[in-house]
C-alpha positions as CSV (number, residue, x, y, z in Angstrom):
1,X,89.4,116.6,98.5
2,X,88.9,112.5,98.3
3,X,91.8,110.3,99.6
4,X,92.6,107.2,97.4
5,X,92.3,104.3,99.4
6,X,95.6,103.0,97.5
7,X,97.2,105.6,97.8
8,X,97.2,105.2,102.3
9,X,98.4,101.7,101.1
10,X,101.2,102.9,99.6
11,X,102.2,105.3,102.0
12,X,102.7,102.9,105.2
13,X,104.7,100.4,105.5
14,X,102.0,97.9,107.1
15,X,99.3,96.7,106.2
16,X,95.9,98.8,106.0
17,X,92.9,97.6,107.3
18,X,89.2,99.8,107.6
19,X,86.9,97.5,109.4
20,X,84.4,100.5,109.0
21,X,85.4,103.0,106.2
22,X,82.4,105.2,107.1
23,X,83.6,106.3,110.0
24,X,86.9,107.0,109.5
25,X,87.4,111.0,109.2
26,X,90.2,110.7,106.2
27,X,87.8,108.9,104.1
28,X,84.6,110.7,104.4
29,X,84.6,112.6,101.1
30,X,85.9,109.6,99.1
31,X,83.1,108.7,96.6
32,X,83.5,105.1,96.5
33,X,83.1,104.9,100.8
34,X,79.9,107.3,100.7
35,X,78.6,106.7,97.2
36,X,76.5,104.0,95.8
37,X,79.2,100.8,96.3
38,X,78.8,102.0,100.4
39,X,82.5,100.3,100.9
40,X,82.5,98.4,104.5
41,X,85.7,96.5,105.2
42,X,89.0,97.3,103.4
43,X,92.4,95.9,103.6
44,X,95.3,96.0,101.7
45,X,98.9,95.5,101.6
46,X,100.9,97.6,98.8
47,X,103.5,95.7,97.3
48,X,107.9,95.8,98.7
49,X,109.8,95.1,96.1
């Protein structure tokens, strides 16, 4: 089962940062981290309304 990277936004109340995606063990079967776009560095913030 894949994790969405928005969805660990979402979920914390912080923001997320991945410096290396590859090697952390939550996103290892998430397509766009392993597949052919190889994602690096991710960050994100969800929005607070």
């Amino acid at each position: 089962m894949s994790v969405s990277l928005c969805s660990l936004a979402v979920l914390r109340n912080n923001v997320t940062v991945f410096e290396n995606a590859a090697v952390k063990p939550c996103l290892l079967a998430n397509p766009v981290v392993i597949g052919k776009f190889d994602l690096g560095f991710y960050g994100v913030s969800a929005p607070r309304f």
